[in-house]
N, C-alpha and C positions, 0 to 999 in steps of 0.2 A: 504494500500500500504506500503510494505516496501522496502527501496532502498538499492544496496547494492553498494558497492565500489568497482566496477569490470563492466569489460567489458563484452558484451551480443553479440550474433552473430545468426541470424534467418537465415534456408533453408525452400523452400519453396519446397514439395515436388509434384510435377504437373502430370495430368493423360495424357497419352499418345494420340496425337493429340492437345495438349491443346497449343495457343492461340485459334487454331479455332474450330470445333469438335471435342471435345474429349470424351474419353471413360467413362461409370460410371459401378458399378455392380462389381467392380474387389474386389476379398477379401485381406484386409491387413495382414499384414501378422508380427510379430516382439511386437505388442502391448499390454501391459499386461491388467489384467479386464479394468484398470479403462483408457483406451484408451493411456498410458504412455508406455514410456521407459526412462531406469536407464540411468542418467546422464544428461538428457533434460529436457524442460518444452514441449511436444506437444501439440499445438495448432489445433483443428478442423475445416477447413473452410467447405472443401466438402466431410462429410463423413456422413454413417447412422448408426446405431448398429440396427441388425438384428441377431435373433438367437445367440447368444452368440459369436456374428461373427461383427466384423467393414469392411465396404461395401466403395469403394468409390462411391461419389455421385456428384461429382464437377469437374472442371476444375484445381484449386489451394488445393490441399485436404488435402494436411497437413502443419505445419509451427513450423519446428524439433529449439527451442529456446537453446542454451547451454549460460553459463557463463564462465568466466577463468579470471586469474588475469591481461593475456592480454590481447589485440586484438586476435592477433595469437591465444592464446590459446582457445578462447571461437569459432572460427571458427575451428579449427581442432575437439572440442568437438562436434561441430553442426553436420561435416561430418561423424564424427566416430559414431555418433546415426542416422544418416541419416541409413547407413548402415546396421544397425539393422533392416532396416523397408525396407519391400517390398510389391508393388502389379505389376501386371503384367502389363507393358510397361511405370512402373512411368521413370520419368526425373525430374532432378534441374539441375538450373545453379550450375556450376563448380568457377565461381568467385566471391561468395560473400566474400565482403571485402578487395579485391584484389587493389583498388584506396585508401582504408584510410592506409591499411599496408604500399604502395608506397607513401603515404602524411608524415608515421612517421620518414619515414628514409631519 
């Protein structure tokens, strides 16, 4: 483990229908070989690698991790790599981080 001196901000990218039925089998879309993208750390909860292809496979299927030197910052990072990544009918909340930003000012 290495720590670093900087704030961290997790989206959690979710497949469509999801808290209750939700969809699997959709292709990702945005992720390079090794299941990444530039400027994040992603996290696999619900996916599968099939054919040289990342499948979703879960309810909660990806979890798009950015850093920055602020708050702010590593949340704007998390949505701007969010962005890069698509499968068909995904969704994230819209307000992570939105109560600790309102606690620092």
């Amino acid at each position: 483990v290495r720590w670093k001196n900087e704030a961290a901000a997790c989206v959690v990218m979710a497949s469509g229908g999801y808290p209750k039925k939700y969809e699997t089998g959709k292709v990702i879309e945005g992720l390079d070989a090794n299941g990444q993208v530039s400027g994040a750390f992603v996290y696999h909860a619900g996916t599968k690698f099939e054919d040289d292809k990342f499948f979703t496979a879960g309810g909660r299927v990806l979890n798009v991790t950015a850093t920055g030197k602020t708050l702010k910052e590593a949340i704007e990072q998390s949505y701007s790599c969010v962005k890069k990544i698509g499968f068909e009918n995904s969704h994230c909340r819209s307000d992570i981080g939105a109560r600790a930003l309102a606690a620092e000012n």
